[in-house]
N, C-alpha and C positions, 0 to 999 in steps of 0.2 A: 097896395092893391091886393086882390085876393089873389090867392095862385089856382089855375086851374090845369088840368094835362097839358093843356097845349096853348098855354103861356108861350111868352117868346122869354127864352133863358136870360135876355138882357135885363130882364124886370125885376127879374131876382133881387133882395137886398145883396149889395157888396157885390154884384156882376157889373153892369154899366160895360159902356163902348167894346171895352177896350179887353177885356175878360170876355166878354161875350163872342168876339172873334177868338179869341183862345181854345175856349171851349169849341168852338164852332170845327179846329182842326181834330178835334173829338168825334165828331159827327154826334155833337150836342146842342141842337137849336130850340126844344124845349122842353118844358119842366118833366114832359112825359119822356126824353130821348137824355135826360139827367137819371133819374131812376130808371132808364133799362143799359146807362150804362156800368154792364156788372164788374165787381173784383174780380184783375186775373188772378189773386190769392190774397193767403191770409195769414197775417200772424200770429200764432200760437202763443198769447202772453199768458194761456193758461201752464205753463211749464214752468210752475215756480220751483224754485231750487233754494237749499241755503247755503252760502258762499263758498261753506267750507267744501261740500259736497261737489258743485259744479266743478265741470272738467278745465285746462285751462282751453280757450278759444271757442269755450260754448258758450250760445247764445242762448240768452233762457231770461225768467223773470225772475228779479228778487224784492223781497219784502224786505224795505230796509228801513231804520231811522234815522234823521237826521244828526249829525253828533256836532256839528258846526253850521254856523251859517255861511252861506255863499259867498266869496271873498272872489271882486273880478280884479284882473291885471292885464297888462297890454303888453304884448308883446313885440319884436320886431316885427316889421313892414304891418305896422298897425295890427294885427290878431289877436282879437280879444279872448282869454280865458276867463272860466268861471270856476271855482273849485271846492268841494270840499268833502266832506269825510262821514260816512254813513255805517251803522251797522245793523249786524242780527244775532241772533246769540251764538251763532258759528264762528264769528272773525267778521276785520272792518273791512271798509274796502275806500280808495281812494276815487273820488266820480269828478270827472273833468267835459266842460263841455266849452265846443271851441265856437266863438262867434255870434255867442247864446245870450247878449249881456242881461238879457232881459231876466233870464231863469231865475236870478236873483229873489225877483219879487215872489216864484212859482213857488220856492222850496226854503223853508223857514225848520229853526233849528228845533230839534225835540218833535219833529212833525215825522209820520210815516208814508211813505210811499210805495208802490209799486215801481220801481226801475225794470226798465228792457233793454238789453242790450247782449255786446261781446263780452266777456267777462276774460280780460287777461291775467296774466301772473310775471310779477319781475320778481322772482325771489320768494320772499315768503307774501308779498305782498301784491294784494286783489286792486284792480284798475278794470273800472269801466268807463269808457269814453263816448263822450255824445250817446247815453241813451235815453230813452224817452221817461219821461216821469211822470205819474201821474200819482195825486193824494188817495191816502185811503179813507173813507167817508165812512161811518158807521150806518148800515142801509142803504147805501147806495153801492151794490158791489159791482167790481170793474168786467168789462166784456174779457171773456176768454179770446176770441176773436176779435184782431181786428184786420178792415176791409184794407188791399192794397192794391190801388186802380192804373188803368194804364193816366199816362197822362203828358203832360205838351208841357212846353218853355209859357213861366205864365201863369202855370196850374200845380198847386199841391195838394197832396193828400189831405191835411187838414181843411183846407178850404174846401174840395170836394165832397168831405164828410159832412160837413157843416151842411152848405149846400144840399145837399141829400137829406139830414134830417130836418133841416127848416120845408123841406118840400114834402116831407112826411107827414109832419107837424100842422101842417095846413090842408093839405090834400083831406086827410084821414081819412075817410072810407070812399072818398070821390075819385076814384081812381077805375078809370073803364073798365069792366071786368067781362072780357071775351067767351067766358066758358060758364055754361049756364049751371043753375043748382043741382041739378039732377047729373049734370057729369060730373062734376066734383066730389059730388056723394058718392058716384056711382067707383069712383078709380082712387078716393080717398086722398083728394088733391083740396087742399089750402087757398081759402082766397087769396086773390092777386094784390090786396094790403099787407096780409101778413107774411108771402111769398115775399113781396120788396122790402119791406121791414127786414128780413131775417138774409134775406142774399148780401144787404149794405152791413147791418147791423146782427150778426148771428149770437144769441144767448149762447147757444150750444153747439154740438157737432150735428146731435138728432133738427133742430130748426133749421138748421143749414142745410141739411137733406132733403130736407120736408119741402123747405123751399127751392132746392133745383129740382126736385122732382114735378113740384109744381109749373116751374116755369118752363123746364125742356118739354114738358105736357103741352104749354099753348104755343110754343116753338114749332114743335113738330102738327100740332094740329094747324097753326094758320100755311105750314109748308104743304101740310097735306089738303089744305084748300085750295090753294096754288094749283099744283099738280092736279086734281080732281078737273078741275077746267079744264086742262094743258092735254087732257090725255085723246088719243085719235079717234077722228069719229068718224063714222062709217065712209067709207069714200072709197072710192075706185083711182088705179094709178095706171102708166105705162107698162105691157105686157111687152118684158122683154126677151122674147122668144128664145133666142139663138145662145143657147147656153153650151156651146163648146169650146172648153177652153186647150182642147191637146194642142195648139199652137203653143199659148202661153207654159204648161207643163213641159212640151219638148225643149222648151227655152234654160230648163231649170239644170242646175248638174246635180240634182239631187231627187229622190222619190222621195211626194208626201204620205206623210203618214197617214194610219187609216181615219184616224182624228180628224187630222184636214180636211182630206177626202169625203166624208160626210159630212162637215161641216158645211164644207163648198156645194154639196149637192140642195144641204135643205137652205142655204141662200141663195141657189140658183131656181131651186123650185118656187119658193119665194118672189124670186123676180118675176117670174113668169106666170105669177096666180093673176094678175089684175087689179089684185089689191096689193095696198102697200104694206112693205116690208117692215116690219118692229122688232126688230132681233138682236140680239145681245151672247157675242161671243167672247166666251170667257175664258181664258186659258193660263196655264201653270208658266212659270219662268223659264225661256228657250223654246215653247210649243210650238212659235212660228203664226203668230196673228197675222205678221203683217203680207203673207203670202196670201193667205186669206181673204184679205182686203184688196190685195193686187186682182185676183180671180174675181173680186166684184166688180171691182172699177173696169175690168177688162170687157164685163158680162155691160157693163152700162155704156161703156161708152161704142163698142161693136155694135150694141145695136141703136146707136143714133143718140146719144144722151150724155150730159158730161157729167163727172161724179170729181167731190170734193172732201179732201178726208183732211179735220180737223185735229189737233194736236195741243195740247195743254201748254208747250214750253217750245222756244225756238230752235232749241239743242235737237229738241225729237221731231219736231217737223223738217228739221235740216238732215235729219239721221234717216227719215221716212222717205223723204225725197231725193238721196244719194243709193238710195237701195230701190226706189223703184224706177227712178226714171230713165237708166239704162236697161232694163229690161223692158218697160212697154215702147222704149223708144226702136229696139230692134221689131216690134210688133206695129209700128208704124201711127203709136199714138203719143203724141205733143204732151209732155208734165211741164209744171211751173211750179215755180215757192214763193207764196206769198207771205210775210211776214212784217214786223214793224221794219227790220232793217233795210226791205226792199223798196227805195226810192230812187225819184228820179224817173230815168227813163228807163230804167227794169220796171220801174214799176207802171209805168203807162206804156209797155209793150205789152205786160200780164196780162193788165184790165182789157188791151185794146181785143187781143188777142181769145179771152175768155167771152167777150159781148160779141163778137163776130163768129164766135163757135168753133175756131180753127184749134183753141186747147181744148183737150179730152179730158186730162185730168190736174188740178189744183188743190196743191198742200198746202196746209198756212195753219198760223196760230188762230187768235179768235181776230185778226184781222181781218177774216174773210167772211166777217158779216158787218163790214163796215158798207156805207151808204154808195162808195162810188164803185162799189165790186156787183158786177151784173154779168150771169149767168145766162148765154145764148138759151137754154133747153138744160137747164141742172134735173137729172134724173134719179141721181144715188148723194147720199151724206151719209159719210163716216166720220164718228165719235171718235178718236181714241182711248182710251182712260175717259171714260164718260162723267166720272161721278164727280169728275175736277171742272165739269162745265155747268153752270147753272142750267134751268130749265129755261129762261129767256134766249140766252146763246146759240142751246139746239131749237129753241123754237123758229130764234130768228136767222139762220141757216136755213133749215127748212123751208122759210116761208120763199128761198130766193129760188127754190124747185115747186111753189106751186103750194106750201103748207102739208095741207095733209094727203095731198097726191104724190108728196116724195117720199120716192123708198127710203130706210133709213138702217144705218145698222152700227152700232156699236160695239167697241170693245174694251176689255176690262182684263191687264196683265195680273190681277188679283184672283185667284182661285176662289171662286164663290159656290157654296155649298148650295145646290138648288132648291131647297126650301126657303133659303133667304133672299137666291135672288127672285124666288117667286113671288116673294114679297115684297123686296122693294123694287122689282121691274115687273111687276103683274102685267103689266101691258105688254111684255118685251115676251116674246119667243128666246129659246133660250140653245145655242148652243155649245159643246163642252170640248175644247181641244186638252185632252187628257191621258196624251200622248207625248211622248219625247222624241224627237227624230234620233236615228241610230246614229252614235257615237259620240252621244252628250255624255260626259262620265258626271259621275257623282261628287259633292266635292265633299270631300271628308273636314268633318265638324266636330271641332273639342267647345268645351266647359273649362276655364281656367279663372282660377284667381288672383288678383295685384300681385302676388308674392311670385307670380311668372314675368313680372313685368321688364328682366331683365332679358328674360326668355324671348320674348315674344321680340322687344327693338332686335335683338340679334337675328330673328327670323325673318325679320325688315331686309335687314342689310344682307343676308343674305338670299330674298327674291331679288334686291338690287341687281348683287352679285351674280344671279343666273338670267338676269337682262330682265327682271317682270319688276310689276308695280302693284301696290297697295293702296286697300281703302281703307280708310279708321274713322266711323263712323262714332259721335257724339251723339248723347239726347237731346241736348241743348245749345243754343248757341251761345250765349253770354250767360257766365257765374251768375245766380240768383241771390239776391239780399239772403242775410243769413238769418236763418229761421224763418222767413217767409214759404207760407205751405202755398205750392201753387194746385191751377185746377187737376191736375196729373197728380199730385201728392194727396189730393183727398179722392181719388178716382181708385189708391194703395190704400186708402184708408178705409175705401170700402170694401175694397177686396181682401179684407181683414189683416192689411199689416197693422203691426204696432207703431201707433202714432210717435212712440218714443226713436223707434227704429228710422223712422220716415225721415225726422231731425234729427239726428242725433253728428254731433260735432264730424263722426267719422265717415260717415254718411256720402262720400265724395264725388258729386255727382259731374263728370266731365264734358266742359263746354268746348266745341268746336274751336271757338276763336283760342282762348286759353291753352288747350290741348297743342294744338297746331304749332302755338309757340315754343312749350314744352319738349315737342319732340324733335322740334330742332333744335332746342338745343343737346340733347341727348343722342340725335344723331346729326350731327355736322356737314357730314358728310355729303347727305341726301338733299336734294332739292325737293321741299316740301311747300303743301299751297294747301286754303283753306276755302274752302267756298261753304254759303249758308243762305239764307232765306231773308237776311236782312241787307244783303250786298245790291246793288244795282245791279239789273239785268245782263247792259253790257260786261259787267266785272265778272261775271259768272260764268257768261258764254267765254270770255277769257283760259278764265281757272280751269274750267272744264276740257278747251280747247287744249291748251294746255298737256294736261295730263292725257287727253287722248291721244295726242301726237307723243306723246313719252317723253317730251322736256321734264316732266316733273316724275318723281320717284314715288309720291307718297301725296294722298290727294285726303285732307280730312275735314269732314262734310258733318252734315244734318242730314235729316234723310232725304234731301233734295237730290242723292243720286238714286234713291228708290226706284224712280220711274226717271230716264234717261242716257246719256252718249253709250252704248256701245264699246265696251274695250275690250279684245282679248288676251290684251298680253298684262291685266291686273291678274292677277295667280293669287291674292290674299287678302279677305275680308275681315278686320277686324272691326267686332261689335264691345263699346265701353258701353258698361249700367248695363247689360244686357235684361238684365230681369225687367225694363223700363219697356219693352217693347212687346208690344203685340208676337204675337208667334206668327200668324200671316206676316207681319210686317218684317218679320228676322228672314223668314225664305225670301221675302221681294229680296232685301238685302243679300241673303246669299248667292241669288241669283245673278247679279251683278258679275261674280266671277265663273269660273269654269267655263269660258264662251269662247276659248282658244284650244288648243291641241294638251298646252304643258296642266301636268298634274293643282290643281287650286285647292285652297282652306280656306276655311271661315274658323273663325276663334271667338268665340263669348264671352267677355270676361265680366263676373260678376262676383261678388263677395258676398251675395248675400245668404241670410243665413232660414231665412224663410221656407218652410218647406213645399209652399204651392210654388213660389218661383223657379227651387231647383227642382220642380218635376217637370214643370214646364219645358225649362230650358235641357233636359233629357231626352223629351220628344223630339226636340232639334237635331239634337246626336243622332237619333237613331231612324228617323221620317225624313223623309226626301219626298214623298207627295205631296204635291200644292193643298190640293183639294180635301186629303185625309188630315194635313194638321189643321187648314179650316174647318172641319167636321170638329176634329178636337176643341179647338176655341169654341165652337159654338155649342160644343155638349159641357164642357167644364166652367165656363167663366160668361156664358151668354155669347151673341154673338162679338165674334174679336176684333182684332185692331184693324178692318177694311181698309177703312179711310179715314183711320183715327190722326191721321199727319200728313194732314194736306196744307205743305208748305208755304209762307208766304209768298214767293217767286212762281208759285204758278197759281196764285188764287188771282182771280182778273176781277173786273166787272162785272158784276150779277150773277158769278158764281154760285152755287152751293155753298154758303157759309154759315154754317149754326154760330151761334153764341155759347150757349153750356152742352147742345145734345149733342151726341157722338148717335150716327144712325144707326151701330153695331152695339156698343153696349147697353143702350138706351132701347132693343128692341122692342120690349114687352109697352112701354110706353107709345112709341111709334107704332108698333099696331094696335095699340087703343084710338091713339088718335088719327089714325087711317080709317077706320071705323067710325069712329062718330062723325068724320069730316063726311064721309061717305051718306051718310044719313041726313043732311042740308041742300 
């Protein structure tokens, strides 16, 4: 049959039953939801090398000829080899490929091919195992890239490729094209044939750009159609008068800063206009948001209203509601936490207790826009980390206070430069907690290279040694295929590293799970745990728990503790690959420590030899404002790493989730297409 967009994927040739459910755990149901399933990376088979040159344990392409033919044998417990012996005018190489019987018919003698692979060394002698081969064709020449997709038990990569180009093949220019001639022309954007042609199948590095620029283009404009709708429309809300909170402030053992203090005033004025509240408070690491949000809920629920402040992860709504709900409860107002884990009959005293209006204020994850959660008179909604919630989620919150007659106010532990957030919260009022409460000390930051590595474990064991605990933050959670360039590695390739540098054998880029096991065994000693973005939920609040109670010595993450638990007796931040990281997103992370009395570090360690990297990570050493190294990312490299790593563990349901566009580095894009969106 012919294939159109929105074929059903079972029709496919070579899909049927039984694959088409496979696919299906792809969230691939048709021929159109096949091609916008993008590569998370790519492999660079254009890195040919000749044998003798290649390092030992680099992965790289060789041009080789066949010097024998395939000879298979069988081994114990049945495993079948294929083997045989290839070269180039550098030296031969030994090629083995296990369980491949087939390859035999693939690779015939005196013929030349392209191999990919590990390239080892026993001696004087070259071994490459199971790599891929393919013939060299006179005019047909091989893609530099090729595409490497996510994929399920069921599904390979060849079969996907296939699939994608037989959908190519047929589609050809029939393929919906969302963005009209005159915007394309107008921003220098690629039809949506040769955008998908070139994202599966890239000639080059430049088609490969061409085409994500293309496609983050219709990404961000169909978001910003979305939003265009979503945004409030004129309406009147609850004036809530009684804006004195010196109860709650005598409550405090502490004076707010002048930060706060006006921040509190133009939310309180805010509440009291008549109109509803759109406001977005943003502040540095330690500023004290969540006092802030105590002073609103205090402001709504005093005068007759109940306010519910939502939370991205269970850890920080359990951390939200251990810190406020002894304070408003000495002020005579009822807190609750609602969450997945609250069942049972906590959880049908919550609901009972929230629909009869006797609770004032309720915390929870995105639970609390579930169907059987009903709000007596919901007058205030607070966001936390807003940009971790889809636009559905705060819609559909809101809608349980009345839509757009609820006050609403958000907040953002990210330092956000107010040109950007005027941009991407043009609707939001904006205010700046840009202050530090007194006797936040600074926590002194070095720059160091692997060759401290001995340095740094003994630095370990001795915050052990003085009763504190460590974080060692990873890029990654699991090792990546070798020589696979992921979207992160061509995101360095834009920002002009050397493609050679990106892969190159020495290149070691440190995964959580791996790490973690690494350092115990290097330090024995310690009780060490890993937590990451692929673990299940309960396993995490576990780890986390954990370490927050001080069972564990040494907690080594993803940047899943960017935003969450509270610890102040961690004294020591260590960041691996540091150049991998946004500059905003290295202060979130530093922020993490210094939250106790005793003296804290953070340590960067990176080897790299690039010189935008180590100016960057210099700015670290010597800047301590949130807000002024945001400035910097946004004047040097575009806007920076906001919410470039927004972790699997707290992406929910209907979240904010791009495919390729990052909404910081991808600005100039995103305000194209907030502009044209705005024009329909």
């Amino acid at each position: 049959m012919q294939l159109t967009f929105t074929t059903s994927i079972q029709y496919m040739r070579g899909v049927g039953d039984t694959r088409a459910k496979a696919l299906l755990r792809l969230g691939i149901r048709t021929v159109g939801d096949l091609l916008y399933h993008f590569p998370r990376a790519y492999e660079f088979r254009g890195n040919v090398k000749p044998l003798a040159v290649a390092e030992n344990g680099e992965t790289a392409s060789f041009i080789l000829t066949a010097a024998t033919d395939v000879h298979n044998a069988t081994l114990r417990r049945g495993m079948r080899i294929s083997k045989l012996r290839a070269f180039d005018e550098s030296g031969s190489c030994e090629i083995a490929f296990f369980n491949q019987p087939y390859i035999k018919d693939s690779i015939v003698k005196g013929g030349e091919y392209r191999f990919y692979g590990k390239l080892t060394r026993e001696g004087r002698k070259n071994i490459l195992s199971s790599p891929t081969a393919e013939p060299i064709i006179e005019g047909r020449p091989l893609a530099p890239l090729v595409a490497v997709y996510p994929l399920t038990t069921g599904v390979t990569h060849k079969f996907l490729a296939k699939l994608v180009s037989e959908a190519m093949s047929q589609l050809g220019e029939n393929i919906p094209e969302i963005l009209s001639d005159e915007i394309r022309e107008k921003y220098g954007l690629c039809n949506i044939t040769r955008a998908l042609r070139a994202i599966h199948m890239p000639p080059d590095f430049k088609a490969l750009e061409s085409a994500k620029r293309r496609l983050i283009f219709e990404e961000l404009y169909r978001f910003a159609l979305g939003t265009g709708q979503s945004k409030p429309r004129e309406a009147t809300a609850p004036k809530l008068a009684d804006r004195d909170i010196s109860a709650l402030t005598a409550r405090l053992p502490y004076t707010l800063t002048g930060a706060q203090t006006r921040s509190i005033t133009e939310i309180s004025a805010d509440l009291a206009s008549g109109k509803p509240m759109r406001r977005l408070v943003s502040g540095d690491v330690g500023s004290g948001k969540t006092i802030v949000a105590a002073a609103a809920a205090y402001i709504a629920v005093k005068n007759g209203h109940q306010c519910a402040i939502m939370a991205p992860t269970e850890i920080l709504a359990v951390q939200h509601y251990n810190e406020l709900s002894p304070l408003l409860a000495t002020l005579g107002i009822k807190t609750a936490l609602l969450t997945g884990s609250v069942k049972g009959k906590a959880r049908r005293e919550v609901l009972t207790s929230l629909s009869d209006g006797t609770l004032g204020l309720l915390i929870g994850t995105h639970a609390l826009i579930g169907d059987e959660v009903n709000f007596a008179k919901l007058g205030l909604v607070i966001c936390d980390e807003q940009h971790r919630f889809g636009v559905g989620q705060r819609e559909a919150l809101l809608n349980k206070g009345g839509g757009d007659s609820c006050h609403q106010l958000t907040m953002s532990a990210t330092p956000i430069p107010r040109t950007l957030a005027l941009f991407l919260y043009g609707d939001l009022d904006m205010s700046k907690l840009d202050e530090l409460p007194p006797g936040r000390q600074k926590v002194e930051t070095f720059v160091v290279g692997e060759s401290y590595r001995e340095r740094l474990n003994n630095f370990i064991r001795k915050q052990k040694a003085e009763g504190h605990q460590t974080y060692v933050v990873c890029p990654s959670v699991e090792e990546k295929e070798d020589g696979a360039l992921t979207q992160e590695d061509i995101r360095l390739f834009d920002f002009g590293y050397n493609i050679e540098e990106i892969i190159r054998p020495d290149s070691q880029i440190k995964a959580a799970v791996t790490w973690s096991q690494t350092l115990a065994e290097s330090l024995p000693e310690l009780n060490i745990g890993c937590v990451h973005g692929k673990m299940k939920p309960c396993e995490k609040d576990d780890i986390m728990g954990r370490f927050a109670s001080g069972e564990l010595d040494v907690l080594v993450s993803t940047t899943v503790i960017e935003v969450g638990v509270n610890v102040p007796n961690a004294t020591l931040m260590i960041v691996e690959n540091a150049e991998r990281f946004g500059l905003s997103q290295l202060h979130q992370l530093r922020g993490r420590v210094g939250r106790g009395s005793a003296k804290s570090y953070c340590i960067l360690v990176s080897d790299s030899k690039g010189d935008s990297a180590k100016s960057r990570l210099e700015v670290m050493k010597s800047t301590f404002d949130g807000f002024r190294i945001a400035e910097y990312d946004l004047g040097e490299r575009g806007p920076g790493d906001f919410f470039a790593s927004i972790d699997d563990e707290i992406r929910q349901h209907g979240e904010l989730r791009f495919r390729l566009a990052n909404l910081c580095e991808d600005m100039d894009l995103f305000e194209a297409a907030v502009y044209e969106a705005k024009g329909i």
